[in-house]
C-alpha positions in Angstrom: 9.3 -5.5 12.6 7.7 -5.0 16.2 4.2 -4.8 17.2 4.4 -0.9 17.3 5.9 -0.6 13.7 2.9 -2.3 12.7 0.3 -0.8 14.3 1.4 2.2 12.7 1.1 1.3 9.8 -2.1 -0.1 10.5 -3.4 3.7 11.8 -1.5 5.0 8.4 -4.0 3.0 6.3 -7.2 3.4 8.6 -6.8 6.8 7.8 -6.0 6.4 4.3 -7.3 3.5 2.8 -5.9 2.1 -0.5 -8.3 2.9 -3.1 -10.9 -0.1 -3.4 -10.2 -0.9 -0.1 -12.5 0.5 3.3 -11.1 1.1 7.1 -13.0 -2.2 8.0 -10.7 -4.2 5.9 -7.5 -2.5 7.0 -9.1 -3.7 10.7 -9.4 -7.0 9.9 -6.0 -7.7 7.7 -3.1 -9.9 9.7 -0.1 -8.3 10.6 1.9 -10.6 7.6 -1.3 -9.0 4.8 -1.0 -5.4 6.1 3.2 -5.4 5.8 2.7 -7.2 2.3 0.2 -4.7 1.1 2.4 -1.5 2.1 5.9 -3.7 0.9 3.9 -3.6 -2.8 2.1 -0.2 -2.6 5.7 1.5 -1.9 8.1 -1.1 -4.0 9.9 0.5 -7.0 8.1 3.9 -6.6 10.5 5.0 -8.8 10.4 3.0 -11.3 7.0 3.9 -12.3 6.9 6.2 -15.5 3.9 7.6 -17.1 3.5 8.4 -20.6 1.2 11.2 -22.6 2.0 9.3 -25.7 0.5 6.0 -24.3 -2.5 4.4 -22.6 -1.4 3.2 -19.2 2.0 3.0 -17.4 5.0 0.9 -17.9 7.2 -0.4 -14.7 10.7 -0.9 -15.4 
């Protein structure tokens, strides 16, 4: 991934930030944190299922 790539997702986050996470920490993340942080906020999306019948989620 180049540079650009990453700086974009950089200004995704800045503008977003994860919840429990501030702008300032998205600043001072490495290139190899900020990629790993997106790779598991994004990975099996949609394997995710929610339940009424149940407390909590399950990942499958």
């Amino acid at each position: 991934m180049n540079k650009q790539q990453i700086e974009e997702f950089r200004q995704k986050y800045i503008n977003n930030p994860p919840k429990g996470m501030s702008r300032k920490d998205i600043r001072k993340m490495s290139d190899d944190d900020l990629l790993d942080m997106d790779y598991f906020l994004n990975e099996n999306e949609d394997y995710i299922f929610f339940s009424e019948d149940s407390e909590g989620f399950f990942i499958f």
